[in-house]
C-alpha positions as CSV (number, residue, x, y, z in Angstrom):
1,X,-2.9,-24.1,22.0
2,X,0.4,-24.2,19.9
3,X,3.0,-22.2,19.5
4,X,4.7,-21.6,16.0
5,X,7.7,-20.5,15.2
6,X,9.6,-18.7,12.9
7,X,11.4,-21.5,10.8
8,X,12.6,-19.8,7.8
9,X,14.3,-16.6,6.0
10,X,13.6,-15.6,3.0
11,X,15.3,-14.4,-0.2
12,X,13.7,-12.2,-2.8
13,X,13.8,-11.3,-6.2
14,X,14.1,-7.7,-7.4
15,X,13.8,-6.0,-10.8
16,X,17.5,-6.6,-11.1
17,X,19.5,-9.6,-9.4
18,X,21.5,-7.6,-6.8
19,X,19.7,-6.4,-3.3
20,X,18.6,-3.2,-1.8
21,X,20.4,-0.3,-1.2
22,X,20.9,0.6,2.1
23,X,22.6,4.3,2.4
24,X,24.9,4.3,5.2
25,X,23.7,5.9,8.1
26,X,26.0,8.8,8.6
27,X,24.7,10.0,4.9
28,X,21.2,9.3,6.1
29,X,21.3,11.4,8.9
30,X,22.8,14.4,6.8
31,X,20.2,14.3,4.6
32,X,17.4,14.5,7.3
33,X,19.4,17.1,9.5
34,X,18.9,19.4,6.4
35,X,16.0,18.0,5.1
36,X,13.3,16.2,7.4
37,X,11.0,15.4,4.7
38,X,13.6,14.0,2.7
39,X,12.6,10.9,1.3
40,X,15.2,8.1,0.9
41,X,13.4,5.1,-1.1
42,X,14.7,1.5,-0.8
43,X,15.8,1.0,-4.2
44,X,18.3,4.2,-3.0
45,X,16.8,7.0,-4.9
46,X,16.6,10.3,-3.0
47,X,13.8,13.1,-3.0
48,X,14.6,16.3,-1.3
49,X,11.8,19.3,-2.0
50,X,10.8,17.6,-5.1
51,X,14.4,17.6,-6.8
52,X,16.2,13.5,-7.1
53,X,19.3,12.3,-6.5
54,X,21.4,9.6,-7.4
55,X,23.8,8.0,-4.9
56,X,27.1,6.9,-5.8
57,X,28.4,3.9,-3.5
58,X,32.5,4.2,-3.3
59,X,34.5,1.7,-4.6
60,X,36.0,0.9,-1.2
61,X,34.1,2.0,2.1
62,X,36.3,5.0,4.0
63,X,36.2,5.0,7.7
64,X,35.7,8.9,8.7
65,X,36.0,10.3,12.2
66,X,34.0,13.6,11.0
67,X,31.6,13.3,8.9
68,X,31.4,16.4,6.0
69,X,31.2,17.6,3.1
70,X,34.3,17.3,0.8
71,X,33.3,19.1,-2.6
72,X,30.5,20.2,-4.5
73,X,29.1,21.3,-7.9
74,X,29.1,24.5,-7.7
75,X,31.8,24.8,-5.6
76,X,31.4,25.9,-1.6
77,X,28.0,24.3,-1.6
78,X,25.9,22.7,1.1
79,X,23.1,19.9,0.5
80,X,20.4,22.4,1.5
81,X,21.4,24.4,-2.2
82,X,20.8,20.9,-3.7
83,X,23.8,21.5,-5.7
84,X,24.3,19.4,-8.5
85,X,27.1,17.3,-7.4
86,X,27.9,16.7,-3.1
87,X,30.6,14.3,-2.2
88,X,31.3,13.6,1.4
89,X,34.8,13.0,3.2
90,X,33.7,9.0,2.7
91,X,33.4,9.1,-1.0
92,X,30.3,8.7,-1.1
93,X,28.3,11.0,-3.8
94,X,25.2,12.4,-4.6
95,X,24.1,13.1,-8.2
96,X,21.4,15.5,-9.1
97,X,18.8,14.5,-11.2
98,X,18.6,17.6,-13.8
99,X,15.3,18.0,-15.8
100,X,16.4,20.0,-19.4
101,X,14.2,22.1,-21.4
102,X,12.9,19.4,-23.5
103,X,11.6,17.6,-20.4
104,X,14.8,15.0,-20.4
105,X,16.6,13.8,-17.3
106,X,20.6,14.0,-16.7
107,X,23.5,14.2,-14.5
108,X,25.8,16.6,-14.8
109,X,28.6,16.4,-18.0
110,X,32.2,17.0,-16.0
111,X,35.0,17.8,-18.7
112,X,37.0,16.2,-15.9
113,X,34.6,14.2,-13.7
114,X,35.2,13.7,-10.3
115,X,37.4,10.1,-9.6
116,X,34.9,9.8,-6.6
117,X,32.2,10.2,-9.4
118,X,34.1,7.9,-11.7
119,X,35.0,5.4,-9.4
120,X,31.2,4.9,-7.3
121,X,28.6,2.4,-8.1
122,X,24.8,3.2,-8.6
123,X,22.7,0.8,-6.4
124,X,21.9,-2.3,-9.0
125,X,18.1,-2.5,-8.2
126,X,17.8,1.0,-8.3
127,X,14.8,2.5,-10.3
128,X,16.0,5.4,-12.3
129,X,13.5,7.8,-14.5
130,X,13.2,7.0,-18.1
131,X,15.9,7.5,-20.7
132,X,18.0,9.3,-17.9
133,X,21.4,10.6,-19.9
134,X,24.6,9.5,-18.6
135,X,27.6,10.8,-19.9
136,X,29.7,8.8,-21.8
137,X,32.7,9.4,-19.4
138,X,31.3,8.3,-16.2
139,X,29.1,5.2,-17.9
140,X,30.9,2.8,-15.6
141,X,28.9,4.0,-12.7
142,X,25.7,2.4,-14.5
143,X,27.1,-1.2,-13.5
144,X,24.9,-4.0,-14.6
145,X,21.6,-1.3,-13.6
146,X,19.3,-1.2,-16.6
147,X,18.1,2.0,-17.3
148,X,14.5,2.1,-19.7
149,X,14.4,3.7,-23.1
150,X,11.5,6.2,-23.5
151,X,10.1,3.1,-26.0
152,X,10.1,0.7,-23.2
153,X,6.7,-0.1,-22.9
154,X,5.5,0.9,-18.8
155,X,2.1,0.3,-17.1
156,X,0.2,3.5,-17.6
157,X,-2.3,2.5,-20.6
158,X,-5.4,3.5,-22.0
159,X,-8.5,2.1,-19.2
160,X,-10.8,-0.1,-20.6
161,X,-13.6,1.6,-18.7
162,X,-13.0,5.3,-19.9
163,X,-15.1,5.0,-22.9
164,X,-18.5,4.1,-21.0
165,X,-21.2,6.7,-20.7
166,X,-20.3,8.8,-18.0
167,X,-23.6,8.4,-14.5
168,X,-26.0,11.0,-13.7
169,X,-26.7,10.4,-10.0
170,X,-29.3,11.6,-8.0
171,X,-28.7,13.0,-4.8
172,X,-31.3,13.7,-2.4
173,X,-30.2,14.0,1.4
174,X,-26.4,14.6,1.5
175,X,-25.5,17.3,4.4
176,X,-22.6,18.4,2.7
177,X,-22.0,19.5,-0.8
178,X,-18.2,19.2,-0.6
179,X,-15.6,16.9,1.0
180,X,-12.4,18.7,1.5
181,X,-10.8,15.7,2.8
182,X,-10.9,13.9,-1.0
183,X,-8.9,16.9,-2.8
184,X,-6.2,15.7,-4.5
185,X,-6.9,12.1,-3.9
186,X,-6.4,8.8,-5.8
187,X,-8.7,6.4,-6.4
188,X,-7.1,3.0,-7.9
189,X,-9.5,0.4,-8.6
190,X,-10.0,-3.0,-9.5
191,X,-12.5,-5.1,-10.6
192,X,-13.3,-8.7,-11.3
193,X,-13.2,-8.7,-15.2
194,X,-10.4,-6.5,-15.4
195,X,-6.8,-7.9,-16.0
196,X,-6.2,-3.5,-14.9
197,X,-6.1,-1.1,-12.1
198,X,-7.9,2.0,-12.9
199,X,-7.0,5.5,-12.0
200,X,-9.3,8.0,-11.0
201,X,-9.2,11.4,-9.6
202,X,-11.7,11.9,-6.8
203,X,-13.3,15.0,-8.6
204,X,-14.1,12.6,-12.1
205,X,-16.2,9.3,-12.8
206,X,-14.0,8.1,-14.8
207,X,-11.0,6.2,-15.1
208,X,-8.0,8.9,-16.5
209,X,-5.6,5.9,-17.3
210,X,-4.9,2.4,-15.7
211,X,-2.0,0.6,-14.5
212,X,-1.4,-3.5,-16.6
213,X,-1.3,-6.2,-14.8
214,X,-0.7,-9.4,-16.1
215,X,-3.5,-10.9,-14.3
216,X,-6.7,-10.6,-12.6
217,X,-6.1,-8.1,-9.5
218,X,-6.7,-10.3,-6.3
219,X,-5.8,-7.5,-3.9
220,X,-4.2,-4.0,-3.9
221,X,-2.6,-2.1,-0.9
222,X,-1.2,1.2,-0.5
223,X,2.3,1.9,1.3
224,X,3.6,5.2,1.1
225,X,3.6,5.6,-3.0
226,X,3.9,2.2,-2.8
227,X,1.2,0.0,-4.6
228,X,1.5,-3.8,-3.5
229,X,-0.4,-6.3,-5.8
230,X,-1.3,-10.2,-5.9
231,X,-2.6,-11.0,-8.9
232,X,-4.6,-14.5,-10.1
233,X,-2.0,-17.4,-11.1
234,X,1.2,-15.1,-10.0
235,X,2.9,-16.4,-7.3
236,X,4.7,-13.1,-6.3
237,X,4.0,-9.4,-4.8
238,X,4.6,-7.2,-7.2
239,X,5.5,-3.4,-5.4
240,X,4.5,-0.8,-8.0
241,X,6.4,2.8,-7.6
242,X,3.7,5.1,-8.1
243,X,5.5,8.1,-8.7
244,X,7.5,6.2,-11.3
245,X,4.2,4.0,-12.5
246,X,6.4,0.9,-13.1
247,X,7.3,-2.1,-10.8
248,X,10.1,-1.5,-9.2
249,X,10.2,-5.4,-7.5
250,X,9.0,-8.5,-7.3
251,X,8.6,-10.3,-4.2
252,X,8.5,-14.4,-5.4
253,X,6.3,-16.7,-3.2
254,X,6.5,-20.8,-3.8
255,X,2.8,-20.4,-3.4
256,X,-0.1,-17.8,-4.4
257,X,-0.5,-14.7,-2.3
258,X,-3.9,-13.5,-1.7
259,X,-4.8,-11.2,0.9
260,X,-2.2,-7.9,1.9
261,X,-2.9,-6.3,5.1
262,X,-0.6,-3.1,5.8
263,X,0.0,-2.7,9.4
264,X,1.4,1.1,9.6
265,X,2.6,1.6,12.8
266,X,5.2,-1.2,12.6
267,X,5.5,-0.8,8.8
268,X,5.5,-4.3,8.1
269,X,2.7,-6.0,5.5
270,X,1.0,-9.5,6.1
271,X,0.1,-11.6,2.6
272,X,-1.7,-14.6,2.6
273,X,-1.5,-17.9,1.2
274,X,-4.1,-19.7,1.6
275,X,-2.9,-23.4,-0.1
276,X,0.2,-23.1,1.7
277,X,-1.7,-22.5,5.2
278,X,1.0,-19.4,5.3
279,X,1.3,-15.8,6.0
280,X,4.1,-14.1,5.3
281,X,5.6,-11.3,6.7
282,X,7.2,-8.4,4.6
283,X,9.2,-5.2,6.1
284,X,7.7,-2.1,4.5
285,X,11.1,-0.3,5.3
286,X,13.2,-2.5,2.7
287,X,10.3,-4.4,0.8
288,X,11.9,-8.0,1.7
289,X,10.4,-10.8,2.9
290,X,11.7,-11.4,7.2
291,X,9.3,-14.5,8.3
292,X,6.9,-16.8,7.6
293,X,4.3,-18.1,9.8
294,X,3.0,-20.9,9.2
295,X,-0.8,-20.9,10.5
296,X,-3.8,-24.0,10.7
297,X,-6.2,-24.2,7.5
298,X,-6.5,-22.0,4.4
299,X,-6.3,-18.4,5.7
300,X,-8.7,-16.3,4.5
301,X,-10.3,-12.9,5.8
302,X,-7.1,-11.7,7.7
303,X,-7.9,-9.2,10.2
304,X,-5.4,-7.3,11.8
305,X,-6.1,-5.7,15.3
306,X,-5.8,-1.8,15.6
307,X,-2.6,-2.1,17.8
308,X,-1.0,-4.7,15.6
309,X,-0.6,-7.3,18.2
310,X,-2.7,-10.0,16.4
311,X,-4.1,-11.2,12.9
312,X,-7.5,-12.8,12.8
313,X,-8.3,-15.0,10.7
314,X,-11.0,-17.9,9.3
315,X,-10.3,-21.1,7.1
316,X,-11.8,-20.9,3.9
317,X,-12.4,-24.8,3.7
318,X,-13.7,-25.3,8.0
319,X,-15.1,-22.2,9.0
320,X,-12.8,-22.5,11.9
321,X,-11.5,-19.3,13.5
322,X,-8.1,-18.9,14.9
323,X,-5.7,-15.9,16.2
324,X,-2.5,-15.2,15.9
325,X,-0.4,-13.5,18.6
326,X,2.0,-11.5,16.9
327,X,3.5,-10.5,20.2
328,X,3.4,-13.8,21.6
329,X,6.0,-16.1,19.5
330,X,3.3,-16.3,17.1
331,X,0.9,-18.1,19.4
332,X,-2.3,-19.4,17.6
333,X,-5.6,-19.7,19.8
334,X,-8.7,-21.3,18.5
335,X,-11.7,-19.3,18.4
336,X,-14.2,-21.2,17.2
337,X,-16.3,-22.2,14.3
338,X,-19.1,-20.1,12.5
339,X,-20.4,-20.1,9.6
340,X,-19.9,-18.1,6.4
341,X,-18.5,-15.1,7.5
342,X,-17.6,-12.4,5.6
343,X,-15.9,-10.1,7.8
344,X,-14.1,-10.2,11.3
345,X,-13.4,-7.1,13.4
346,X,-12.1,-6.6,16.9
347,X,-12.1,-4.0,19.6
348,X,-12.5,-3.6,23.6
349,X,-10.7,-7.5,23.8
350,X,-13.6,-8.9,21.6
351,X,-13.8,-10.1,18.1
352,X,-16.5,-10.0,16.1
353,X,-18.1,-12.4,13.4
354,X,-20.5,-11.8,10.9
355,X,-22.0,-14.2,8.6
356,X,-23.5,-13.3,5.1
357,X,-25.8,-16.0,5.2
358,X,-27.6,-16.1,7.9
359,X,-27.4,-12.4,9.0
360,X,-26.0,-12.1,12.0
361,X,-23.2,-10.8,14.6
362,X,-21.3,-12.9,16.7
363,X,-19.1,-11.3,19.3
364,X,-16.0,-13.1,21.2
365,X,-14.7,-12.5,24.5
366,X,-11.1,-12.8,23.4
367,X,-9.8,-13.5,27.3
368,X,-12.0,-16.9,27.3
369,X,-12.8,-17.3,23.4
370,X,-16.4,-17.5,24.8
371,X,-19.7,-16.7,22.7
372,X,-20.4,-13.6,24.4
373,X,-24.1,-13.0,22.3
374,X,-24.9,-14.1,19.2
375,X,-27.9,-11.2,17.4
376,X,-29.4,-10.7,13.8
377,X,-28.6,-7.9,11.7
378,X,-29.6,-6.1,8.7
379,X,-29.7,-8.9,5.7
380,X,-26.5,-9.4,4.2
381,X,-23.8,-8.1,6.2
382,X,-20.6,-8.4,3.8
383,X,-17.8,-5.3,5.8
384,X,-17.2,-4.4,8.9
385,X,-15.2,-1.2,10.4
386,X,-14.2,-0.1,13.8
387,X,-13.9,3.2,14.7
388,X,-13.0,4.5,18.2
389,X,-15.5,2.0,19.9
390,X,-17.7,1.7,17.0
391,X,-18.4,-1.1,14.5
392,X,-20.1,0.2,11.6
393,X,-21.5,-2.9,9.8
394,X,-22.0,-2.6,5.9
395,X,-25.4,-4.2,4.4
396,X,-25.1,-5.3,0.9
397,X,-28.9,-5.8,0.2
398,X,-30.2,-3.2,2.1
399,X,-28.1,-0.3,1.7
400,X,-27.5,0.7,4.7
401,X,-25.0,0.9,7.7
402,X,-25.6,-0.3,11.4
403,X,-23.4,1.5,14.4
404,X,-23.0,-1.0,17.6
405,X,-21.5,0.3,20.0
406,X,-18.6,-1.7,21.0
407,X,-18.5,-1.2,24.9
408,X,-22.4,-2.2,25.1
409,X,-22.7,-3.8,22.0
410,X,-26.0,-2.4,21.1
411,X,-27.1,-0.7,18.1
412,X,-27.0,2.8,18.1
413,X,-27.1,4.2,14.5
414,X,-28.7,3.4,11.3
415,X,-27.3,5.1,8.4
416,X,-29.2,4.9,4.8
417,X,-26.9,5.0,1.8
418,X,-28.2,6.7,-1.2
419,X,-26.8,4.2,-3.7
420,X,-29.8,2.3,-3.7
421,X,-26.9,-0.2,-5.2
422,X,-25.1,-3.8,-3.6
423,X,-22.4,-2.1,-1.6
424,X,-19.8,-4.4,-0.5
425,X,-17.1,-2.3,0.9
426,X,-16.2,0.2,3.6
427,X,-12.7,1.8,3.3
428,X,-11.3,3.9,5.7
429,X,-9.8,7.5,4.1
430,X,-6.2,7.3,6.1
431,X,-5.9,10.2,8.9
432,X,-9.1,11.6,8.5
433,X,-12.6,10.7,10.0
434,X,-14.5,9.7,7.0
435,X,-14.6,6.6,4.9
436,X,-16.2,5.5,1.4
437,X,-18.8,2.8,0.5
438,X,-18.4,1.4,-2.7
439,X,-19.9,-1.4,-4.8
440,X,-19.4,-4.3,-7.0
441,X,-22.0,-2.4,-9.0
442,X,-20.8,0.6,-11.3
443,X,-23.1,3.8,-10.3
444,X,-22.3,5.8,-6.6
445,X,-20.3,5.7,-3.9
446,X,-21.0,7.1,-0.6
447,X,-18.5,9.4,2.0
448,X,-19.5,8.9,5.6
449,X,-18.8,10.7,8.0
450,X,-17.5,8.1,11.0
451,X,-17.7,10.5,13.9
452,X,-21.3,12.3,13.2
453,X,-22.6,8.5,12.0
454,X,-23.8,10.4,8.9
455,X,-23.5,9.9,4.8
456,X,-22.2,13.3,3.9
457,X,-22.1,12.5,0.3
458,X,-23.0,10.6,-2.8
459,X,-21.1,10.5,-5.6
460,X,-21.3,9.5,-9.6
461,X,-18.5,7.2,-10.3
462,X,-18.1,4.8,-13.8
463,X,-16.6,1.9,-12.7
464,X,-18.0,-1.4,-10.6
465,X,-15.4,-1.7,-7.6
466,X,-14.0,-5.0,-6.4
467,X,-11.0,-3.4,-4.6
468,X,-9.9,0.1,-3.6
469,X,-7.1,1.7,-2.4
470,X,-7.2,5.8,-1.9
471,X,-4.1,7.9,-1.4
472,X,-2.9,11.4,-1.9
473,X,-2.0,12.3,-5.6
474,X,2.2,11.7,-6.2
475,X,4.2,13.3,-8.5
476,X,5.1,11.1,-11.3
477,X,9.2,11.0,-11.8
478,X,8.7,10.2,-15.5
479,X,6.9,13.1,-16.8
């Protein structure tokens, strides 16, 4: 056993050289008095029921006993009639966002502006919407922030899959003919000859746009209309706004990243890199990077346990695998060696193994890093999924699904896929019981439902699919 430690902070690099915006808390807690939903992004910008604002730090920080409203735009205004204008008794402003008939975006022209207005600072990293008009006598608020041109050439382009024959699929034994749970959704999608993530609607087959990237997609993750991307050869995350469909920062790495898991409940992402025998750690909250832990061997396969308390992992070059205890100074525990696995999972204190190759489950008492049993499966097992004490175990040449249940750890379930296709992936649909099979093949994908142990649907789509990431549709900022 060893015990590694947190040795170093890191510095980042954002679209612009100055860091994040942090609104000060008393403004914070205004805005989510009056608006819960309120979303306050980490660049700065603020979305309250679909309307933006702009916040305006002071030149010089004021010290207020009670915290209120000084003046608005229209006058006698609170934040809940978004007026268009709101500075508090600290100096600090918000501007509106204004959309004019013509579809452009403004702040308000004052004959006589504010000197709060005058006088603040826009954050310097802050991503603002395209060719947003700022009057003349208030440009000093821009700073050194670069604001785009409408010519500025963005992500969004033409995919180079839309023009393929769209798939007639055959379906033969679905249960149900709709899946309420996929309206509205986003697929994004890469694949391994594709410098691009695609963009499809769950109700077409084929890509509507894509999103460049300079390189080959290695993975994506979704974060709250956030898109987080490693790409081949780029040593750096890149954190694509997906409401604004541009990068809105750039997270440099001395090393490649590889592998982004997203751990929710604590908001924090873990990114491999594998040369550097490194993980690092990055806080979803601000999008900087807070530690790096520095791990045995070439990390590959990350895992991270439901509760968030440890990331699994095997070396790429050994076979070896080792834990690490996130809640335990970073901890690492051998687990063992095995060979050519493809997946790890965990659940009731074991972990489970399974190797591509020679088609079978191992299963880890985590307590004792014993071999608890050691079984075949169905040939080529490449994904695995738990789901309240179930591991649902993805076969690539069969096309089909085997349930164990984790508390006996027997098979209980065989589910056949209808993509008579090489499925390699089974991605859970967040906050609902159902997840999607997908392929490195273009042709079908399947829904499954996770608590009936059932496919519920197959579905045409035009695309082969390394990686996926599926999130509710956002509104775009720049339209």
């Amino acid at each position: 056993m060893r015990k590694f430690f947190i040795i170093l902070l890191f510095l980042f690099c954002t679209v612009t050289s100055v860091s994040a915006a942090t609104i000060p808390d008393n403004v914070t807690n205004y805005i989510k008095n009056s608006f819960p939903k309120a979303e306050i992004r980490f660049d700065g910008l603020i979305t309250i029921n679909d309307t933006l604002y702009l916040p305006l730090y002071p030149a010089k920080s004021i010290n207020v006993q009670k915290f209120e409203i000084k003046k608005t735009i229209p006058e006698g205004k609170t934040l809940k009639d978004l007026p268009d204008i709101l500075v508090f008794n600290n100096d600090f402003v918000l501007l509106k966002i204004i959309e004019t008939v013509d579809g452009k975006k403004k702040v308000l022209f004052q004959k006589e502006p504010f000197i709060e207005v005058k006088t603040g600072l826009l954050p310097q990293d802050l991503l603002v919407p395209k060719g947003l008009i700022i009057p003349d006598n208030i440009k000093s608020i821009i700073g050194g922030l670069k604001i785009a041109t409408e010519q500025d050439k963005d992500l969004k382009i033409k995919s180079d899959f839309s023009d393929e024959k769209p798939i007639t699929t055959e379906v033969k034994s679905d249960i149900a003919t709709t899946v309420p749970q996929l309206k509205n959704k986003l697929f994004y999608i890469t694949t391994y000859k594709s410098k691009n993530i695609h963009v499809i609607p769950s109700n077409k087959t084929n890509p509507s746009y894509a999103l460049s990237v300079d390189s080959i997609p290695l993975d994506i993750k979704i974060y709250k209309g956030f898109l987080l991307v490693t790409a081949v050869d780029i040593n750096a995350v890149n954190i694509i706004s997906l409401a604004d469909e541009a990068v809105i920062k750039c997270i440099e790495l001395p090393e490649q990243p590889e592998q982004i898991l997203v751990d929710n409940i604590n908001r924090k992402a873990y990114i491999s890199a594998p040369e550097a025998s490194s993980i690092y750690v990055l806080d979803l909250i601000t999008m900087q990077l807070k530690q790096k832990i520095q791990v045995n061997g070439w990390c590959d396969k990350l895992y991270l346990t439901p509760d968030g308390t440890k990331l699994i992992y095997v070396d790429r070059k050994t076979n070896d695998v080792w834990s690490v205890e996130l809640n335990n100074d970073y901890t690492i525990k051998e687990v063992g060696t095995f060979p050519n696995i493809s997946s790890i999972a965990y659940s009731e204190n074991k972990i489970y193994l399974s190797s591509r190759t020679k088609n079978r489950l191992a299963i880890v008492d985590y307590a004792t890093m014993s071999l608890i049993r050691e079984f075949e499966v169905s040939p080529k097992p490449v994904d695995m999924l738990v789901y309240y004490g179930n591991l649902f175990i993805l076969s690539a040449e069969t096309s089909i699904v085997q349930v164990l249940n984790t508390q006996t750890d027997k098979l209980t379930n065989t589910i056949k896929l209808n993509t008579n296709g090489f499925a390699t992936k089974i991605t859970r649909i967040d906050g609902t019981n159902l997840a999607v099979i997908t392929g490195a093949v273009a042709g079908k994908y399947s829904v499954i439902n996770l608590a009936k142990k059932q496919v519920i649907k197959t579905l045409p789509i035009n695309i082969p699919i390394t990686k996926i990431a599926i999130t509710e549709q956002v509104r775009k900022i720049n339209k």
